[in-house]
N, C-alpha and C positions, 0 to 999 in steps of 0.2 A: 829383658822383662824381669820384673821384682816378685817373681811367684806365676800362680796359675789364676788366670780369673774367676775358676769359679769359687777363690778361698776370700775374693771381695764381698764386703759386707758395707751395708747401707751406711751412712758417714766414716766410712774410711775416705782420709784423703791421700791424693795421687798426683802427679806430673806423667801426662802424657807426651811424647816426643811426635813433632809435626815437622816435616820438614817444608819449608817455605819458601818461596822465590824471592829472592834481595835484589834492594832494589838498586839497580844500576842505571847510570846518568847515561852510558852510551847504548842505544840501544842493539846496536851492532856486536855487542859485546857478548852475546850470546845469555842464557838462563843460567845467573848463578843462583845457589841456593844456598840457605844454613840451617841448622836444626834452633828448633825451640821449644823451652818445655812450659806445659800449661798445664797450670793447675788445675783441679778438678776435682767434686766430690763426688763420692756413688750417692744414688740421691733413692735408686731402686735395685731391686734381688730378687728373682724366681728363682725355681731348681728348673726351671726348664727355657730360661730365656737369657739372655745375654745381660750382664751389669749395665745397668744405665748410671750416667754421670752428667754433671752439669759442671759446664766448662768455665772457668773465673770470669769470660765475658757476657755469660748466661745460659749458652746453646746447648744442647744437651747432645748426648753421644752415646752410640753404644761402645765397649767396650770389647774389641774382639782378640781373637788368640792371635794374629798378627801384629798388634800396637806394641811396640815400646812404650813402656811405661815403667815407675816406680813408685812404692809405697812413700809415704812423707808425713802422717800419722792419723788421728781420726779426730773427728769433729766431737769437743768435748761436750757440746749439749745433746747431740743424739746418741754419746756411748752413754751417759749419764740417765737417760730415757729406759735404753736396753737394759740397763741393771738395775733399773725402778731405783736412781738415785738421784 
């Protein structure tokens, strides 16, 4: 993890790690899996509810203290909002 969640802030953007089932032609082969990262921005911020983000395919997520995740920078028209710029 790239920090603590609660120092996210509404358009910081993130890559959350998911780890996923690949997909294998035998199906006797057993569940492999590989990680991926998905992009996502905080889209919302309480002091008393968990980061919400919207994931690059739309779906929105909380963000809990167990995800892997990492900062990757912030959405330049809602930092430009926050500083009345």
């Amino acid at each position: 993890m790239a920090g603590n969640v609660a120092d996210l802030v509404v358009g910081e953007i993130i890559e959350i790690k998911y780890r996923v089932p690949r997909p294998v032609a035998d199906e006797h082969a057993g569940a492999l899996f590989c990680d991926r990262w998905i992009t996502a921005e905080i889209i919302h911020r309480d002091e008393d509810a968990l980061p919400m983000a919207r994931l690059a395919d739309g779906q929105l997520t909380d963000i809990r203290a167990y995800m892997t995740w990492r900062r990757i920078g912030i959405n330049a028209a809602n930092d430009a909002s926050r500083t009345g710029g």
